[in-house]
N, C-alpha and C positions, 0 to 999 in steps of 0.2 A: 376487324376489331375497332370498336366504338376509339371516338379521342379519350374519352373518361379511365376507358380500358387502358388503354395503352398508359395513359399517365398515374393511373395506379401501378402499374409494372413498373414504370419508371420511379418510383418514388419507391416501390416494396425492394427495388435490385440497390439502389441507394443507401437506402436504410440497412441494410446486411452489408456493404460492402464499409460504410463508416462504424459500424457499430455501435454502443452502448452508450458512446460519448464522442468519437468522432476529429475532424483534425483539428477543425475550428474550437474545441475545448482548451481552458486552463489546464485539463489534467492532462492531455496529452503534451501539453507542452514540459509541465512541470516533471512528471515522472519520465523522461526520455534521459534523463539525466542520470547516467551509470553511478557516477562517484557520490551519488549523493546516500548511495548506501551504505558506505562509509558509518554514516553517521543515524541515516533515518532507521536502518534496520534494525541497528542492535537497541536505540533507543524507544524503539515501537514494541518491540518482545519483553525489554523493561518494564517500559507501561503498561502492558498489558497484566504479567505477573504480577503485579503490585497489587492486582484484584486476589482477593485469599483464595475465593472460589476457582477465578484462573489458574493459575498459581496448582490449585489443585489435581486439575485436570491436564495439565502438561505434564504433572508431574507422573500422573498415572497412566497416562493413553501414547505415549512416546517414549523413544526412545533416544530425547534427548540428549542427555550426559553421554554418551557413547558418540552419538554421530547427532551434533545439532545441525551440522553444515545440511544436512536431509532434509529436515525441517524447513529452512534458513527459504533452500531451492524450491522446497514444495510450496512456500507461502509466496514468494518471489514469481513461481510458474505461477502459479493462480491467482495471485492481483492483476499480473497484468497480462492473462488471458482477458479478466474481465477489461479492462482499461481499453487495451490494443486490437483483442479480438474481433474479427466477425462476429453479428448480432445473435448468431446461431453457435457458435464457439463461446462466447461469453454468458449463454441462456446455459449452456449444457454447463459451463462449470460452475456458477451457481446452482444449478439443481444437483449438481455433485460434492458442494458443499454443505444441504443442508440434508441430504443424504449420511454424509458422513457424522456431521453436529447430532444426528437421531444416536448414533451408538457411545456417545461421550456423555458418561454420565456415572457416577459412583459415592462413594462414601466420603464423608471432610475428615480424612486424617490428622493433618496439625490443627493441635490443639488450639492454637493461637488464631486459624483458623477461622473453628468451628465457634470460640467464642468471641471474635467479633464481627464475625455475619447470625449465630443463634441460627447456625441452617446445619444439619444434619447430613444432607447430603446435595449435591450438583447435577446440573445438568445443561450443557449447552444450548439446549433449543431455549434458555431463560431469556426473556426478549432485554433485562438491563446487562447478563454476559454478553451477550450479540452487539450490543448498544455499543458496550465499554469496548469490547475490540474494532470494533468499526471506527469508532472513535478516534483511538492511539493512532489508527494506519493516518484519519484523514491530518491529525495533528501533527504528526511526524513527517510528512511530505510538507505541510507550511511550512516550520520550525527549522527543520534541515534544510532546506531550500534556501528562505530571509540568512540562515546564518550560514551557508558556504558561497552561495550566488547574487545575490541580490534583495531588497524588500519587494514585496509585491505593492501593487497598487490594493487600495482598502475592495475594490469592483474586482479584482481578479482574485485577493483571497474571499471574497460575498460568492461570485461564481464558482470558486471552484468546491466550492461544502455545495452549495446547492445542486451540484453537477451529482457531487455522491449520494443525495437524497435517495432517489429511485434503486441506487441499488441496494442502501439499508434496508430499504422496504420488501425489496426482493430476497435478502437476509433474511429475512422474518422478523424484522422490525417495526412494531406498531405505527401507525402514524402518533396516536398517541403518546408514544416513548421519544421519537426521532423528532431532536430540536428544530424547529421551522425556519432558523435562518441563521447566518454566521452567528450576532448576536446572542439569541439563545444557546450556542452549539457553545460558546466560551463559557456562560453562563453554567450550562453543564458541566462543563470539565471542570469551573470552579468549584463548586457543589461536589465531586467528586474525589479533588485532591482537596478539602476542606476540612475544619475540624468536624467531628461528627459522619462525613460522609465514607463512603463503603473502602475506598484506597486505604489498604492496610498492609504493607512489606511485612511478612511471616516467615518463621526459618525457612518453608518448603520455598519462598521465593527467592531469598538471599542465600540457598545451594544452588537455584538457578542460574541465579544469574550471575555465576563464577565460572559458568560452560556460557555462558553470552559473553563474557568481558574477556574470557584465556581458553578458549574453545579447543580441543585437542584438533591436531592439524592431520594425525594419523587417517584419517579415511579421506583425505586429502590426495595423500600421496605416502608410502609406509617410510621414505627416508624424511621427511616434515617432523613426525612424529616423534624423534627425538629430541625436538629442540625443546627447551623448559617456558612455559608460559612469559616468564619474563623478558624471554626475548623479541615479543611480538604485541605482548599486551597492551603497550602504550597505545596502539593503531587503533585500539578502542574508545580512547577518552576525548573524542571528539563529539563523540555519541556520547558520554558520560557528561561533556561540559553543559549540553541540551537538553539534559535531565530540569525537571523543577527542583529547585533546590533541596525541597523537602523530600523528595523521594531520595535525592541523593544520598540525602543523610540517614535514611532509614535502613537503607541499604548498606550504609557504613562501611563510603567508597571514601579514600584518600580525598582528598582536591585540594591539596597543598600548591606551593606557588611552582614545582617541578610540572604536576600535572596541569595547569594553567599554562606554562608558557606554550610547553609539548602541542597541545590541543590548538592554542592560539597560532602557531610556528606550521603545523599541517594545516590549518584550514586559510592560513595569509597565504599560504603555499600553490591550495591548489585555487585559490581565487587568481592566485598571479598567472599561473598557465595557464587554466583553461581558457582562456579567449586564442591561447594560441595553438592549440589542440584543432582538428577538423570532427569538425558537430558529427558527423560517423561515428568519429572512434571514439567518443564519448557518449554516442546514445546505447540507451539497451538495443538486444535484438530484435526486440518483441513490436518497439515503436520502429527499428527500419524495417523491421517486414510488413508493419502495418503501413509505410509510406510507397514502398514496392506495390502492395496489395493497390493502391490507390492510384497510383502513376500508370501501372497494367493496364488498370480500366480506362482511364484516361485516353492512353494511348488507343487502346482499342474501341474507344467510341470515336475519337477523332477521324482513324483509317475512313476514307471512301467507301461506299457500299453502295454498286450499281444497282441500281432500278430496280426489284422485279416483276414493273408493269406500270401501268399508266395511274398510279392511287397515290395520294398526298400524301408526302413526305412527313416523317414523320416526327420526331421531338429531336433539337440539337442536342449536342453536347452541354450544351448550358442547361438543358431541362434535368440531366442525370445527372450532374455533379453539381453537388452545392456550391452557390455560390461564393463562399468561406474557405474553400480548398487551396489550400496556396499552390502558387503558379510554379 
């Protein structure tokens, strides 16, 4: 095997074993973070619904209202296949996403709806729906993160939109539609939650998302299911406080000074412990297996491999793992 050969193997084993984005990324850093679903998830599914068209289509192609927590895990598995996974595990669940986006598509029921989009009917594979949900996830990982853990530097929130680029595009997101860099990406979302622009909170969205904010606990576990929403719903408005204000109010959520302190009291909370937490038991499992996946290889490029035969040696450890891997 030629050197060229061999350093193409070495480079192709690499690239499957970091994946889509890798350990040296902003987003592996950012998204390892369990507790920050807390707040980013319920306020990402918000966003999103706030689109009349979305909004639509959740309403009709789930089963929601019954069991969101379903949802919640299936959106949760498949972000961060693509984030954590193998380059070959994160290619198949994208192709399995837009596989699924082909059968979501139906009629605009609410009225409120249908007259302020003037669209008769929906369909997911629409490259500004694909836009808009891409959008909420990459904004709610900022947004939740500056307000439970820390600001980011202005280089690591530039890096870390631009990291998601490639896979909106793999979405089926046009180049022409997907903003070209942070700048533009805010500029968007302004444009969006703006006068005039498409964000519109519709009844079908505000029944939603009263199974996002007091979610039944019964497919949880069936003794959960008795307790009354109020006994759990405050855990929500942390996510509520990280709304845009305007959405808040359209959705015509309290946010009196009970729900401000509430909000402000969990999240001083878990800013105070978590440094005293072990980074384990607060990452997902998706980033420690993808740190195991990495360390495996590691180890197993380092072991000794006798000879077999008198031909040049062949690429170190350093040729296969990038040089960005932490130690």
């Amino acid at each position: 095997m030629t050197n060229d050969a061999a350093q193409r193997m070495t480079t192709d084993a690499t690239a499957e074993l970091t994946g889509l984005y890798g350990p040296a990324s902003v987003a592996w850093r950012l998204n390892r973070e369990a507790t920050l679903l807390i707040a980013a998830g319920p306020r990402a599914l918000l966003m999103q619904i706030a689109h009349p068209l979305i909004a639509e289509g959740v309403d009709q192609h789930s089963d929601f209202r019954a069991d969101p927590w379903r949802r919640l895990r299936g959106t949760l598995r498949s972000y961060l296949a693509i984030v954590y996974g193998t380059t070959t595990t994160a290619r198949a669940e994208i192709r399995r996403l837009n596989a699924l986006h082909r059968s979501v598509s139906g009629p605009v029921r609410d009225a409120e709806a249908r007259a302020a989009t003037g669209a008769a009917t929906y369909d997911a594979r629409d490259p500004a729906l694909s836009m808009w949900v891409h959008a909420t996830l990459v904004d709610a990982t900022l947004v939740a993160y500056e307000a439970w853990i820390g600001r980011l530097a202005p280089a690591d929130r530039a890096a870390y939109y631009a990291e998601t680029r490639p896979i909106g595009r793999a979405l089926g997101i046009p180049e022409t539609t997907l903003p070209a860099d942070l700048e533009a990406f805010e500029a968007y979302l302004d444009a969006q939650l703006g006068p005039g622009g498409p964000i519109q909170v519709t009844p079908t969205a505000r029944d939603l998302a009263r199974t996002i904010l007091a979610p039944p606990l019964g497919p949880l576990h069936p003794l959960l299911g008795v307790l009354p929403p109020v006994t759990y719903a405050w855990t929500m408005w942390p996510a509520v406080a990280i709304l845009p204000p305007g959405i808040r109010e359209a959705y015509g959520l309290s946010w009196g000074r009970r729900e401000r302190v509430v909000s402000a009291w969990l999240t001083l909370g878990f800013r105070g412990w978590r440094p005293l937490v072990p980074a384990g038991w607060r990452s997902m499992p998706q980033a420690l297996a993808a740190d195991a996946r990495l360390a495996r290889a590691i180890g197993h490029l380092e072991r000794p491999v006798a000879p077999a035969g008198p031909t040049a040696p062949g690429p170190g450890v350093e040729a296969l793992v990038p040089a960005t891997l932490p130690g």
